[in-house]
C-alpha positions in Angstrom: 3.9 28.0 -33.0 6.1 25.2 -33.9 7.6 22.4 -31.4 11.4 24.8 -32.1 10.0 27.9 -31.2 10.2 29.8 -27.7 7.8 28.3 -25.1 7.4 31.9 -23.9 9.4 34.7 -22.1 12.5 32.8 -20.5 13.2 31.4 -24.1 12.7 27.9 -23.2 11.5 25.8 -26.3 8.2 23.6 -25.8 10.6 20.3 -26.7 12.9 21.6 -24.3 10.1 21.7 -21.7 8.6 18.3 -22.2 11.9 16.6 -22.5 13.0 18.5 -19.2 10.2 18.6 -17.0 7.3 16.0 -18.7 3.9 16.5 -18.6 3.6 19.7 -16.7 5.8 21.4 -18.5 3.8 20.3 -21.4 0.7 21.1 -20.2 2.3 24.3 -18.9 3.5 25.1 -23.2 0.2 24.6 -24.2 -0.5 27.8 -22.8 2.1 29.6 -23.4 3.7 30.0 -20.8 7.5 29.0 -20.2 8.8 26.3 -18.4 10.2 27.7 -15.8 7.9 30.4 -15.0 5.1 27.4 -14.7 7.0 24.9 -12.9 8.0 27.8 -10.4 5.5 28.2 -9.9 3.8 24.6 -9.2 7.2 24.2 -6.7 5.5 23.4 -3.2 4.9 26.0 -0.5 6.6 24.8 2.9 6.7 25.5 6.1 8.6 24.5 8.9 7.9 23.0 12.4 8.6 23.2 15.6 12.3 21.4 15.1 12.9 23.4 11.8 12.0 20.6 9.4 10.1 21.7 6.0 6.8 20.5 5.3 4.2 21.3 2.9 1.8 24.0 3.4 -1.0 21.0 4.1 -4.2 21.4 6.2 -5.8 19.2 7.2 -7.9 21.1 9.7 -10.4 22.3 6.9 -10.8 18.9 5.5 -10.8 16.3 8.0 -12.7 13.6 5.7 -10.3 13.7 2.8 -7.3 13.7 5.6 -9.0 11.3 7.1 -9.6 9.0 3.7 -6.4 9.7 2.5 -4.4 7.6 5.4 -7.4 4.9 5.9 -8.0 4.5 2.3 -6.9 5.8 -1.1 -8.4 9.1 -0.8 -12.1 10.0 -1.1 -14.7 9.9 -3.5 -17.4 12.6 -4.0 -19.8 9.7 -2.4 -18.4 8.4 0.1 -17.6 11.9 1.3 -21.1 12.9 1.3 -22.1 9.7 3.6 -19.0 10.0 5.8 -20.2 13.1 6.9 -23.6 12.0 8.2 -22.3 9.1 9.6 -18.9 9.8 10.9 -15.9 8.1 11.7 -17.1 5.6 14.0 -19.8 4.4 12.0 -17.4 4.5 9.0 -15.1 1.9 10.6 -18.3 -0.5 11.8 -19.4 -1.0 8.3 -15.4 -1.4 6.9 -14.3 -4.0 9.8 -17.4 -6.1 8.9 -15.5 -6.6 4.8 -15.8 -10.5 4.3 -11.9 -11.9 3.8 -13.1 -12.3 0.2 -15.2 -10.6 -2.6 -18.8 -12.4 -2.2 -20.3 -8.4 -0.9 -18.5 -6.5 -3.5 -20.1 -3.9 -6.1 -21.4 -6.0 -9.4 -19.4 -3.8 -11.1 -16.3 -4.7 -9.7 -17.0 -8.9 -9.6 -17.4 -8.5 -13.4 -14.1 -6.8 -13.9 -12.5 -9.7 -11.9 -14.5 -12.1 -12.9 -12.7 -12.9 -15.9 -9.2 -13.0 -14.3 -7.8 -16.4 -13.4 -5.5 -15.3 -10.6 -9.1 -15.3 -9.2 -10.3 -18.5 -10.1 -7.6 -21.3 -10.6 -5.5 -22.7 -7.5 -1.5 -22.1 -7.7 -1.1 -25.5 -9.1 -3.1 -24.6 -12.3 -1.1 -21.2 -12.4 2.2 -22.5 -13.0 1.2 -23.2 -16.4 0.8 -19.6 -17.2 3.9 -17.9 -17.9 4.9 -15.5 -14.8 4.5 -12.1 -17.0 0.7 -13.0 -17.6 0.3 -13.9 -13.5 1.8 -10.7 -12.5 -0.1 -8.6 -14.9 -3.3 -10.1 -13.3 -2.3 -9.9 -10.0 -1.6 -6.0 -10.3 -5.0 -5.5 -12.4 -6.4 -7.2 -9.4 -5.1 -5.3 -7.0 -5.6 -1.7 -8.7 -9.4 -3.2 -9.3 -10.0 -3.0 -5.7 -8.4 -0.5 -4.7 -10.3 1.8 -7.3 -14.0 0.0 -7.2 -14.4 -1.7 -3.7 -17.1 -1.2 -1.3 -14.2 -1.7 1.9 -11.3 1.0 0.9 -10.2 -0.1 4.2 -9.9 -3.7 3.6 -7.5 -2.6 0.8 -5.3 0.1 2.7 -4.8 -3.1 5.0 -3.9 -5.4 1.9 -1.3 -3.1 1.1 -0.1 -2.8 4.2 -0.1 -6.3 5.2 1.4 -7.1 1.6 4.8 -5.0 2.1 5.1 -6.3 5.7 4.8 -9.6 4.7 6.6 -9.5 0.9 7.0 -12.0 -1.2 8.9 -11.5 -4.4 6.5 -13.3 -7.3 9.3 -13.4 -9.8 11.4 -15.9 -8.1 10.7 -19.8 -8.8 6.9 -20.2 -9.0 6.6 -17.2 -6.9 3.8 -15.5 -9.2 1.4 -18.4 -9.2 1.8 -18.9 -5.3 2.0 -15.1 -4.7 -1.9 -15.2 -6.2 -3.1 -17.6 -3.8 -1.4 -16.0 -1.1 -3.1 -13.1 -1.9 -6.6 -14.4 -1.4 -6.2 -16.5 1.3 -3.6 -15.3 3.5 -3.3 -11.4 3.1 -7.2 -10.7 2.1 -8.9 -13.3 4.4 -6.4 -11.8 7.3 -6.1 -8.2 6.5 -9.1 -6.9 9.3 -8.7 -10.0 11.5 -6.6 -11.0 14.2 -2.0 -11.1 13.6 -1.4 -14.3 15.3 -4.3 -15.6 12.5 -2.5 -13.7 10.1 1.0 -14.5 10.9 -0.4 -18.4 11.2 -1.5 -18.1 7.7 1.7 -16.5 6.2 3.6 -19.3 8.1 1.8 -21.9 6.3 1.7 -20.3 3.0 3.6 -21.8 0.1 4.5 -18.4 -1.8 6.4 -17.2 1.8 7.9 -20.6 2.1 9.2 -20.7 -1.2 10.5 -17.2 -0.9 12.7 -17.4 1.8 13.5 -20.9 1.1 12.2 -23.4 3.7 11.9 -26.4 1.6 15.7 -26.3 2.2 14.9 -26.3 5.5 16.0 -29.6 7.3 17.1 -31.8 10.0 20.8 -31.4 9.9 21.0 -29.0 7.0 19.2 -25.8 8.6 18.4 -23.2 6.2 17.7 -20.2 8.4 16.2 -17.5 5.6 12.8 -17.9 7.1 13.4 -18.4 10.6 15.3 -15.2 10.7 13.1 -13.0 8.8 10.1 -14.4 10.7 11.6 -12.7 13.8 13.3 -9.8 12.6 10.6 -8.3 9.6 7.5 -10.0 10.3 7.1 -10.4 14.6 9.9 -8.8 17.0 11.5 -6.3 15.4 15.5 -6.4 14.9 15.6 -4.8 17.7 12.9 -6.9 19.6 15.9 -9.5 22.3 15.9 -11.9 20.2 19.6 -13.9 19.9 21.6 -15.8 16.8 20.3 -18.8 19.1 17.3 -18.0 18.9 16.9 -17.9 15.1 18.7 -21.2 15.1 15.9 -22.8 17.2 13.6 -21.5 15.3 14.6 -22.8 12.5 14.4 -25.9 13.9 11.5 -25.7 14.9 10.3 -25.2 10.9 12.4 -27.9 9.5 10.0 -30.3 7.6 7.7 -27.1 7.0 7.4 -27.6 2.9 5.3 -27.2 0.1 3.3 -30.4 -1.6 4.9 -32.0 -4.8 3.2 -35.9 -4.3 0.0 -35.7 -4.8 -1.4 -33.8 -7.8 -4.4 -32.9 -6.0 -2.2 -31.2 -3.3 0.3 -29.6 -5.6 1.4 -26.6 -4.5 -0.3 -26.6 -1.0 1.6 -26.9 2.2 2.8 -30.2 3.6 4.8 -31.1 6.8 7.5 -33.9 6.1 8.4 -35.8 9.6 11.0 -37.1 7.3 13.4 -33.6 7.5 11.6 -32.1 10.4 14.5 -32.3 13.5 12.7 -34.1 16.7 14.6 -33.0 19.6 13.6 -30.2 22.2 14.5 -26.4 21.3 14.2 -23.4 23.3 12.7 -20.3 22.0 13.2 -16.9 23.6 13.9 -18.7 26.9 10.4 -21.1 26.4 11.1 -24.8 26.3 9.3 -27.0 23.4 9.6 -30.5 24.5 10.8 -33.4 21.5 8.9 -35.2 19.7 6.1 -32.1 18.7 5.9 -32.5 15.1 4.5 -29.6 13.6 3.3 -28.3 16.6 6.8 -26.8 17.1 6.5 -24.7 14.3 2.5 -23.6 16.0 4.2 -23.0 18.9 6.6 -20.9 17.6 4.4 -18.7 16.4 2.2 -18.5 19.0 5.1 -17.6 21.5 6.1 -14.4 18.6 2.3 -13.0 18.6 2.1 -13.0 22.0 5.6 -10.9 22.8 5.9 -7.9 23.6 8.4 -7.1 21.2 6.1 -8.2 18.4 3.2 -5.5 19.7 5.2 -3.2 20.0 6.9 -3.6 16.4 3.1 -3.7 14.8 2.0 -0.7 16.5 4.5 1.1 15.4 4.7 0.1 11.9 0.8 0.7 11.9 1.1 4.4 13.5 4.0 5.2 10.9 1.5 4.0 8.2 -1.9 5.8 9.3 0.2 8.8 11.7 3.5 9.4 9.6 7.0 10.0 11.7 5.5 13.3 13.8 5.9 13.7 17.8 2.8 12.0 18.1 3.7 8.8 16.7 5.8 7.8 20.1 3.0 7.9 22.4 0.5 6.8 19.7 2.8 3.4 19.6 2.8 2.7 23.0 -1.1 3.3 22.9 -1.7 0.9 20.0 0.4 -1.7 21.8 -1.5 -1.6 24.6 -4.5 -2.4 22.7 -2.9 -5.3 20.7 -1.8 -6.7 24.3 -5.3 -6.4 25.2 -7.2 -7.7 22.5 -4.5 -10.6 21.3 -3.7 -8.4 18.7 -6.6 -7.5 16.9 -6.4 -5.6 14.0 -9.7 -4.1 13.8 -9.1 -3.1 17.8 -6.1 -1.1 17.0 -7.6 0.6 13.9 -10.5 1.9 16.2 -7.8 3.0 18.3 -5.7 4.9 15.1 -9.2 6.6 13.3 -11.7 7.1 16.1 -11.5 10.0 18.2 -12.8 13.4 19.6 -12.0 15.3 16.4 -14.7 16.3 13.7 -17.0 13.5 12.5 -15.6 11.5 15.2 -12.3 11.3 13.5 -9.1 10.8 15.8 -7.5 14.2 16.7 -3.7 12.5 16.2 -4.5 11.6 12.8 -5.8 15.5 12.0 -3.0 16.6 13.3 -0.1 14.2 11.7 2.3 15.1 9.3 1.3 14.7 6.0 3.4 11.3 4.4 4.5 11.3 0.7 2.4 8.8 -1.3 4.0 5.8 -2.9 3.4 5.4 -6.4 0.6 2.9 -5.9 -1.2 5.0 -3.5 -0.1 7.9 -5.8 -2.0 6.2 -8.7 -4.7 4.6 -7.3 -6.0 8.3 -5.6 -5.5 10.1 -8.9 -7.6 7.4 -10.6 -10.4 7.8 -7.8 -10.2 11.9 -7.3 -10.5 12.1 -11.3 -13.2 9.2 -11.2 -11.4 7.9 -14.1 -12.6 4.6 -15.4 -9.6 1.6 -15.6 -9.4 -2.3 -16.6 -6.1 -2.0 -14.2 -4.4 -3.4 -17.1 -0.9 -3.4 -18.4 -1.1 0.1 -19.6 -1.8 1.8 -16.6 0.5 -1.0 -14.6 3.6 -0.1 -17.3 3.0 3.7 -15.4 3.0 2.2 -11.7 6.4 0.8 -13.1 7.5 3.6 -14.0 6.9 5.1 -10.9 9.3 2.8 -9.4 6.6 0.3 -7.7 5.5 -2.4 -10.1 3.3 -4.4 -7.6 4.3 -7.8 -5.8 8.2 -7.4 -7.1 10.2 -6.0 -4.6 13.3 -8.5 -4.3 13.8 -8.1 -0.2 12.0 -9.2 2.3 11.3 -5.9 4.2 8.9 -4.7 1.7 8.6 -1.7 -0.8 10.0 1.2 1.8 7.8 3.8 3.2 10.0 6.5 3.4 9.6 9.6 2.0 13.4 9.4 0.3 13.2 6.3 -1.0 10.5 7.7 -3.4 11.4 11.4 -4.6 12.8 10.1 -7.6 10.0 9.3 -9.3 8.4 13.2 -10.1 8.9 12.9 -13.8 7.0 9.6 -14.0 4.4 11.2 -11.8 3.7 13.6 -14.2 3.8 11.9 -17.2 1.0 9.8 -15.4 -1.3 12.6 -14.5 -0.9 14.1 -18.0 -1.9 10.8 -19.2 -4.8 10.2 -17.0 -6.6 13.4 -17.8 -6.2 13.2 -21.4 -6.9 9.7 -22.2 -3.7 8.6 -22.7 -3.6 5.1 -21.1 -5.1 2.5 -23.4 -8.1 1.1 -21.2 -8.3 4.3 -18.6 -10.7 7.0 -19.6 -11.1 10.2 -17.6 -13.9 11.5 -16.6 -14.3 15.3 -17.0 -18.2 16.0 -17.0 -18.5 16.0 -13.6 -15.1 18.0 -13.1 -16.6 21.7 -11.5 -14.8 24.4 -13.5 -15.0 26.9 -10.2 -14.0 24.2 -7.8 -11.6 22.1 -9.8 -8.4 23.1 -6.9 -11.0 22.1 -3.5 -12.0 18.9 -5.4 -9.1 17.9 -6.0 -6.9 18.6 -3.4 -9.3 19.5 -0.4 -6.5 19.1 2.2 -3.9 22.0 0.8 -4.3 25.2 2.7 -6.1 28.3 1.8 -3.3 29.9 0.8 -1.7 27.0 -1.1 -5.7 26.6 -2.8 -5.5 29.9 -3.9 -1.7 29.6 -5.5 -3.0 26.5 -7.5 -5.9 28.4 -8.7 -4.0 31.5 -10.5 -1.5 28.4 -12.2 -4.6 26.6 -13.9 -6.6 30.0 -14.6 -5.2 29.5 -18.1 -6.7 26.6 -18.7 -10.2 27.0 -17.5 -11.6 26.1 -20.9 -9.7 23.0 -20.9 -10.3 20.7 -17.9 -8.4 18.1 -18.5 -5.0 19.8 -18.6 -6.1 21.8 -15.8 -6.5 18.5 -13.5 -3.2 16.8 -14.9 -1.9 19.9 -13.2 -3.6 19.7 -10.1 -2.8 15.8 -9.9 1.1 16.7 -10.7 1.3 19.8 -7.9 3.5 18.4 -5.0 -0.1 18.7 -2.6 -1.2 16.2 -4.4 2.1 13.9 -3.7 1.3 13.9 0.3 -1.9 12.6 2.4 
């Protein structure tokens, strides 16, 4: 049959279908089956709740370990489902929270892959030399490396996290070279610990200093980019009670706050200048900071955010909506998790107990069973497809050009609020999703190679996508039947079905 000739019964021609509809479509031609006919049938099953609003027919009642890996990490691998199940949820989360902030207890495997990476290795000042192209590539190889390979999925479902709360957009001035120290040692070091630490850290750092412009930041000449974003993205909230004053003081309060261009050992670092810092006493959210503080104003800023009530309750709920989705739940789940970050002086592993641990199977928290399932952004997209398909990667540009593509090229969202996290913002990118998957499976991404021999031929659907319902299992099963001989188009499908798109 030749590329002009009918794809099957509705007429459609298989050029038609790939140009149309991708890599399923193409997939779906290889058998001989038309376009639409296929992709009919591959449209998701929904059902609707309580208010009337559509969901997909997901369940995670019959597979609460790859529900429960899906929001705490990037899905499940045949292994660590197998130990998760004799050790639970609990257990699980003692062995995660105990991840060093760097990667001395990693896999041998994965040091070797990094290992030759210098985003790793060299300090910012060292980076600059390297055009910002070759930076970013490394930073997103090192960053799908982890998330693929490491030994603390946790820790990385936290990076990410903590990354688009606190974003820095690498492509403006040096922003690649400090974005790769800020990396390590701010986000990474933080990610598990305590938010006043991590918020301290961020403060400090030269990549979110440089972003929202604080160098500008002077006595007399107050540049309030930072100051504002501090409070409104990053601590309270905007809705946290916070005034136009208040950002003014705080700004203030960070004047002299810079980065280190003196000293070529120091390049790059952070440096308070006395010089542009402004002296006199501010007022912060009605606390007084007495003149003459220094850089202890800036401290004490700080300090006074991580320890409002605004802020806990902004960080719970940015934490539910990541690990709970939007459902009923997530209201009293916030006020729960604040509570706890109160409690504990907001301690990151204390309110992740609090979010996975529960009375549900294997320990697991019964709110996060039963939450809605939340459409996966192209990285977590791609980095679960890699892992369910135990695909091997370099996470280099290849494989990055297809995150792209997806709409979420790592570390270069221009704003300050982060790539979004709503399911809207993101159901544009289908097509580029199933190019992807088509690529995976086939070996079509220079330095990924799929893995097929372990692929079950009479279990391909529950491998894959042990979370979809019985009903919707079955449905899947019928649309690959045609290509049980032929594995690797089958999973492309599997990994393009809209189940696949939620955790």
């Amino acid at each position: 049959m030749s590329d002009l000739e009918p794809g099957g019964a509705d007429g459609a021609s298989r050029r038609d279908c790939l140009r149309t509809l991708g890599a399923v479509a193409g997939l779906a031609a290889l058998g001989g089956a038309g376009c639409t006919r296929v992709v009919g049938r591959l449209l998701p099953s929904r059902s609707k709740n309580d208010t009337g609003e559509e969901r997909p027919l997901l369940t995670a009642a019959a597979a609460p370990i790859a529900r429960f890996f899906d929001r705490a990490a990037f899905g499940p691998t045949r292994g660590e489902s197998r130990q998760f199940a004799q050790t639970g949820a609990a257990a699980w989360l003692d062995e995660q929270r105990g991840a060093p902030g760097d990667d001395s207890r990693e896999t041998p495997g994965l040091l070797l892959r990094l290992r030759t990476l210098d985003v790793v290795n060299l300090s910012a000042f060292d980076l600059r030399d390297f055009p910002d192209t070759a930076v970013l590539e490394q930073l997103q190889q090192a960053a799908i490396l982890r998330a693929v390979y490491s030994r603390f999925p946790l820790r990385e479902r936290l990076t990410d996290f903590w990354t688009n709360h606190f974003n820095i957009y690498a492509r403006k001035g040096y922003g690649a070279s400090f974005k790769a120290v800020d990396d390590l040692a701010v986000i990474r070091k933080h990610a598990l610990g305590t938010f006043p630490d991590l918020l301290k850290a961020s403060a400090h750092s030269p990549a979110m200093l440089s972003y929202l412009d604080n160098p500008n930041n002077r006595s007399g000449v107050a540049n309030e980019n930072y100051a504002r974003e501090l409070m409104e993205l990053h601590t309270l909230g905007v809705h946290g009670g916070y005034t136009q004053k208040d950002v003014q003081e705080v700004a203030r309060c960070l004047t002299g706050w810079t980065i280190e261009d003196r000293f070529l050992h120091r390049r790059g670092m952070f440096r308070f200048d006395p010089q542009r810092h402004d002296a006199g006493a501010k007022t912060v959210l009605g606390v007084s900071i007495p003149a003459g503080g220094g850089t202890s104003d800036g401290d004490r800023v700080l300090e006074i955010l991580a320890a409002h009530p605004s802020t806990a309750r902004f960080i719970a709920s940015k934490l539910v909506r990541g690990f709970y989705g939007e459902g009923e739940a997530s209201k009293a789940a916030t006020v729960r998790i604040a509570d706890v970050y109160s409690r504990t002086g907001g301690s990151i592993s204390a309110m992740l107990r609090a979010l996975l641990v529960g009375t549900g199977p294997y320990g697991i928290s019964s709110d996060l069973i039963a939450a809605p399932p939340v459409l996966k952004r192209p990285f977590d997209y791609l980095v679960s497809a890699v892992r369910v398909s135990e695909a091997e990667t370099d996470g280099g540009g290849p494989i990055q050009q297809h995150l792209a593509r997806m709409g979420q090229p790592l570390f270069q969202w221009p704003m300050p609020d982060g790539y979004p996290d709503r399911t809207a913002a993101w159901t544009g990118s289908l097509l580029a999703r199933w190019n992807f998957a088509a690529a995976l499976t086939t070996g079509g991404i220079e330095g990924t190679g799929p893995d097929t021999v372990w692929l079950p031929k009479t279990e391909l659907v529950s491998a894959f996508l042990p979370n979809a319902s019985r009903e919707e299992q079955t449905r899947l099963r019928s649309v690959i039947a045609p290509f049980a001989d032929r594995l690797p188009q089958a999973a492309a499908l599997l990994l393009a079905s809209p189940a696949f798109q939620w955790r």
